[in-house]
N, C-alpha and C positions, 0 to 999 in steps of 0.2 A: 488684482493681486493673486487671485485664484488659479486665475491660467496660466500664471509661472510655475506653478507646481504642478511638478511631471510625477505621474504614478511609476515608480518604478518595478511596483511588485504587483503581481495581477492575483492579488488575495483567491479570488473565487475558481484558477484555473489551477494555483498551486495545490487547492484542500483538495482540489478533485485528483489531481495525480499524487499527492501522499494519503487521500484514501486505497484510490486502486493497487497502490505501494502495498499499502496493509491490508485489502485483502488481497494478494496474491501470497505473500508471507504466510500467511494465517491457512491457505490453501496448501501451501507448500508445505509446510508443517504435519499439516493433517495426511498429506500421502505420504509424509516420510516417517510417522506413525505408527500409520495404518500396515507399511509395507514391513516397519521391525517386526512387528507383533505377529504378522503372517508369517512370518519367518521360523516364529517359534512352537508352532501347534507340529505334534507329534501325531 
């Protein structure tokens, strides 16, 4: 009965590409930051 059931979601490949999601986010965030606050030194 087992082998009827088809995995349709690949748990272990999805966590990996919505980690790498959130750290590019978490990346992106931090140069666009980094790059207001240089902005602002006199």
């Amino acid at each position: 009965m087992f082998n009827t059931i088809i995995p349709l979601v690949d748990w272990g490949m999805g966590t990996a590409i919505i980690g790498v999601f959130a750290v590019v986010c978490v990346v992106l965030t931090i140069v666009v930051y980094s790059m207001v606050n240089s902005g602002k030194k006199k």
